[in-house]
Structure formats: structure tokens, C-alpha cells
Backbone as a chain_set.jsonl record, in Angstrom:
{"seq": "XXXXXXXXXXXXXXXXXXXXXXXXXXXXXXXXXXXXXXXXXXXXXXXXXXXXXXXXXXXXXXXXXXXXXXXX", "coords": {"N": [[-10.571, -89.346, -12.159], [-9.849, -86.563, -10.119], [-9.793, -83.851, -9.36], [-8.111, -81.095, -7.399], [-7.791, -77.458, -7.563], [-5.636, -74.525, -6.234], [-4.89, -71.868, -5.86], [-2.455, -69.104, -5.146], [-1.373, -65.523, -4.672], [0.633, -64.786, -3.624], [3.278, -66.079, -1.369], [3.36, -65.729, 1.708], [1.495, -66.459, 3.292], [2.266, -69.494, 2.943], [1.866, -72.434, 0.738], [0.128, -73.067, -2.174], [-0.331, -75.692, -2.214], [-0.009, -76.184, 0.222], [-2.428, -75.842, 1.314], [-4.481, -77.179, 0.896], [-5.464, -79.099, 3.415], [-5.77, -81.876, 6.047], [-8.17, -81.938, 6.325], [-9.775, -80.453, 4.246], [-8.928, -82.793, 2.151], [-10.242, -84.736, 3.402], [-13.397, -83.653, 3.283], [-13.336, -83.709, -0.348], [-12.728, -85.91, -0.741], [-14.925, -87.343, 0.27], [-17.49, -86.168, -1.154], [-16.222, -86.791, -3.807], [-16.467, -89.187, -3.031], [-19.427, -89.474, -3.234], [-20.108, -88.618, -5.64], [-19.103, -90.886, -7.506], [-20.603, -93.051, -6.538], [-23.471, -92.055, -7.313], [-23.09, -91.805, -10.292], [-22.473, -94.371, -10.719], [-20.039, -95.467, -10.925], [-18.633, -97.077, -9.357], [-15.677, -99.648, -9.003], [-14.039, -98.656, -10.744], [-10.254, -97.122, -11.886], [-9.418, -93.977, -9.402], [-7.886, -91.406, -8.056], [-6.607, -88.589, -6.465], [-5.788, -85.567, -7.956], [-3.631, -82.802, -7.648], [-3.581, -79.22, -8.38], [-1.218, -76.634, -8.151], [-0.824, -73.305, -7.849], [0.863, -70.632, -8.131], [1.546, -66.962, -8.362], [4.591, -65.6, -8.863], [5.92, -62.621, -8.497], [5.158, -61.753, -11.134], [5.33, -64.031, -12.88], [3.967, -67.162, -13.495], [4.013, -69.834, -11.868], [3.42, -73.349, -11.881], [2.232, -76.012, -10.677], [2.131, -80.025, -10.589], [0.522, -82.15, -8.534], [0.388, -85.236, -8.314], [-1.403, -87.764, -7.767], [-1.973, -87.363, -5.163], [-3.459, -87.396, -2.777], [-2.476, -90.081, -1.532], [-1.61, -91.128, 0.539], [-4.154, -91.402, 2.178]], "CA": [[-9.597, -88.465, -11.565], [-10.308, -85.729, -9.43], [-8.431, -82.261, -9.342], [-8.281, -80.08, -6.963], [-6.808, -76.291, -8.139], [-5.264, -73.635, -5.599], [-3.828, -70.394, -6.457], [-1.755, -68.115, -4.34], [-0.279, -64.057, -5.279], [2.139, -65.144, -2.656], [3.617, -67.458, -0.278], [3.224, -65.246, 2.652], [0.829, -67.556, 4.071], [2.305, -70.775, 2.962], [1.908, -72.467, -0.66], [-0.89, -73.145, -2.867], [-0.65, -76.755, -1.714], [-0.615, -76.488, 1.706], [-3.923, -74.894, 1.468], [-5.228, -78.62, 0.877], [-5.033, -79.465, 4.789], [-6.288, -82.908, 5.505], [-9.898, -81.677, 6.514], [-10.024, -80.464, 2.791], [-9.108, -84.021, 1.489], [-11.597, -85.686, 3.696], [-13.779, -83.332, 2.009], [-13.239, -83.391, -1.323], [-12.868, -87.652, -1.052], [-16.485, -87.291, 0.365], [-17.855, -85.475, -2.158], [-16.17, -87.767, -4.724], [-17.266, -91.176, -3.343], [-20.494, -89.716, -3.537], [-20.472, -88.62, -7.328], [-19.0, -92.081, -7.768], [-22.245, -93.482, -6.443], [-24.652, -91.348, -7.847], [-23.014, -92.203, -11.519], [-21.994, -95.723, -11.152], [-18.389, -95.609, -11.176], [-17.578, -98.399, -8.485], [-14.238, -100.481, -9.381], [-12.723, -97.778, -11.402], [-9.439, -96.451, -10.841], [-9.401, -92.959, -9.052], [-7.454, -90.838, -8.138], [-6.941, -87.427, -6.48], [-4.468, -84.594, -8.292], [-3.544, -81.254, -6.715], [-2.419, -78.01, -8.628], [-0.737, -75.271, -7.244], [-0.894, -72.149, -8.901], [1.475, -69.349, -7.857], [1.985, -65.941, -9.528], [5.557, -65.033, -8.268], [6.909, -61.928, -9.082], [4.396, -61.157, -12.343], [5.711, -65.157, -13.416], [3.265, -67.953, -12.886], [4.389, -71.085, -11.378], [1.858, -73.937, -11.893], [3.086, -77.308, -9.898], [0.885, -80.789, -10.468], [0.994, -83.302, -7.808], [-0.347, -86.292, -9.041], [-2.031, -89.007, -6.524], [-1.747, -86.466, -4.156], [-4.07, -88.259, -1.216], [-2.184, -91.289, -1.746], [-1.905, -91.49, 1.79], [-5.418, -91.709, 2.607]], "C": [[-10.338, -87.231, -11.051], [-9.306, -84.482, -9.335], [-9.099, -81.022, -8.575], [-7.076, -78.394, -7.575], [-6.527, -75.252, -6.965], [-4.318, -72.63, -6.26], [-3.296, -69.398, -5.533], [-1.258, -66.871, -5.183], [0.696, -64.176, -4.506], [2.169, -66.272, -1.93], [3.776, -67.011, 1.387], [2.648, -66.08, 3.646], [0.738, -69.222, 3.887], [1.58, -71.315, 1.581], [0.589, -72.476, -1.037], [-1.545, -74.426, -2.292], [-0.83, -77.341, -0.514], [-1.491, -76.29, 1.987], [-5.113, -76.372, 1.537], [-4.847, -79.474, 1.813], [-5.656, -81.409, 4.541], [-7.885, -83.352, 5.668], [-10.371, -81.471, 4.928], [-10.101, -82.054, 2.304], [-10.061, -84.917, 2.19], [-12.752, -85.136, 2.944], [-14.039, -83.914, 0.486], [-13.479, -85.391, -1.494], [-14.129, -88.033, -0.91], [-17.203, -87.306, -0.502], [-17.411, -86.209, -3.32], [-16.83, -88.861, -4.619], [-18.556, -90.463, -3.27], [-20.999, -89.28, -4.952], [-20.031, -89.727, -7.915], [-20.074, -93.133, -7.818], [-23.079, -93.425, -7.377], [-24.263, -91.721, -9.605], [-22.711, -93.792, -11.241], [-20.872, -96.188, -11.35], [-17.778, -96.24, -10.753], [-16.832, -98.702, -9.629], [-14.02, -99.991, -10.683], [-11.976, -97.046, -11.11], [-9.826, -94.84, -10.703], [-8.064, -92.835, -8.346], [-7.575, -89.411, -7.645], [-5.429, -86.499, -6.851], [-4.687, -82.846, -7.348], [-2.823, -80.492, -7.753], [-2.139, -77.431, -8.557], [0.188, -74.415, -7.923], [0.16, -70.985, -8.465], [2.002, -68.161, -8.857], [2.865, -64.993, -8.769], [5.969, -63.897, -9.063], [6.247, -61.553, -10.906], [5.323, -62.6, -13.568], [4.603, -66.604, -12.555], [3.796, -69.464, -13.268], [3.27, -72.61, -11.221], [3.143, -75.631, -11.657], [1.782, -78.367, -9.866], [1.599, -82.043, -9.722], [0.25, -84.607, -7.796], [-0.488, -87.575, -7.749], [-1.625, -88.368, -5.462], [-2.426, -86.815, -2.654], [-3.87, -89.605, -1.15], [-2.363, -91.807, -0.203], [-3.095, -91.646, 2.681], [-5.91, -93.23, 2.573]], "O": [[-11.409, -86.92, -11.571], [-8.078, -84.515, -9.246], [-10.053, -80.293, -8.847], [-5.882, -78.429, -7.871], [-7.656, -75.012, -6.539], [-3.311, -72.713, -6.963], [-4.243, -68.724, -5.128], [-0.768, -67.082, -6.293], [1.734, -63.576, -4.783], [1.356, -67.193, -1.853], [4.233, -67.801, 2.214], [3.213, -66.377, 4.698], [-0.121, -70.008, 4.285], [0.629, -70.613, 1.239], [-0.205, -71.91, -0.286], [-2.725, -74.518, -1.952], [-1.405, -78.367, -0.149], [-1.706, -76.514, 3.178], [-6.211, -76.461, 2.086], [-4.126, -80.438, 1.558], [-5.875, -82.022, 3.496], [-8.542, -84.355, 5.389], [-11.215, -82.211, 4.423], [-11.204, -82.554, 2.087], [-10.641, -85.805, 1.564], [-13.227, -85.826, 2.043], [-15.049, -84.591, 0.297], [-14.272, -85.947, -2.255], [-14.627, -88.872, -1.661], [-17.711, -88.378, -0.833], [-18.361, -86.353, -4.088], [-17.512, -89.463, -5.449], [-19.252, -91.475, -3.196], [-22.131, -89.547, -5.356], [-20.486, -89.825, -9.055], [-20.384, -93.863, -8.76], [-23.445, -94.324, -8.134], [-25.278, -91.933, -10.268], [-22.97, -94.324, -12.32], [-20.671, -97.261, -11.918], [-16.617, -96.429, -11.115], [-17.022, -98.337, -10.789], [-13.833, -100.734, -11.646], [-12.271, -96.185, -10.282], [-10.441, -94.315, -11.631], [-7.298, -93.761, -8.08], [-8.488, -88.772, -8.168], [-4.34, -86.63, -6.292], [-5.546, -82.192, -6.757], [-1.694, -80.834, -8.104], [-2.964, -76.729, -9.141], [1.327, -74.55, -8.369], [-0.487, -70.032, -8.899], [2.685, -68.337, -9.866], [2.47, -63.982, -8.187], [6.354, -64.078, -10.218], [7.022, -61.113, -11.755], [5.793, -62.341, -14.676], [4.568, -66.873, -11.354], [3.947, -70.047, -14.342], [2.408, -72.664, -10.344], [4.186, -76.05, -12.158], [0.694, -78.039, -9.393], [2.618, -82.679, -9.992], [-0.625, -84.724, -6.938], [0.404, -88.051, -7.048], [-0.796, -88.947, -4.76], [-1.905, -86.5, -1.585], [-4.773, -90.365, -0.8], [-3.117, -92.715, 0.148], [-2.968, -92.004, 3.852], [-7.043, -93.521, 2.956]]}, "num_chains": 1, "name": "protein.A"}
């Protein structure tokens, strides 16, 4: 499993999770299949999670989106 974390003090500019465009997840899937490699991890399941952090209002909001580049 893989986890990406984002945190926002606001939503001014749109959430925590929108922040993980889909240039990020090409990214970040990159960068996995190649620590997959480099350890040996072929044909095990993966997985990428997203969590999105917000601290509304001096209350923190923490949201987990689980298989979050399913669509990849």
C-alpha cells in the first residue's frame, strides 16, 4: 500500500485531495513501480490511499480515500 498525505488550513484553493491532480498520481505510481522492483514485490496486491487533512476552523478534518487511483 502506498499513501499519499495532503493537508490544507483551508479550502480556499480547493481540498486537500484535489491537490493529487493526475500528474501527481502518474508520479507517485512511478516512483512506486520502481520501489516494487528494486525490492521484489512483483504479484503483490497494491494499492494507492489518499488522506486529506484539513484544519477547519481550529477542528481537524482527516478524510481516507482508499484505492484512490483505482482508475488508473
Amino acid at each position: 500500500m502506498f499513501v499519499e498525505v495532503k493537508a490544507r488550513e483551508s479550502r480556499a484553493f480547493g481540498t486537500a485531495a484535489e491537490a493529487v491532480t493526475q500528474y501527481k498520481q502518474h508520479r507517485i505510481a512511478t516512483i512506486a513501480s520502481e520501489y516494487v522492483m528494486q525490492h521484489h514485490l512483483q504479484n503483490r496486491p497494491c494499492r494507492f490511499d489518499v488522506v486529506s487533512i484539513h484544519f477547519d476552523g481550529g477542528q481537524t478534518v482527516v478524510e481516507v480515500f482508499q484505492n484512490a487511483f483505482s482508475g488508473r
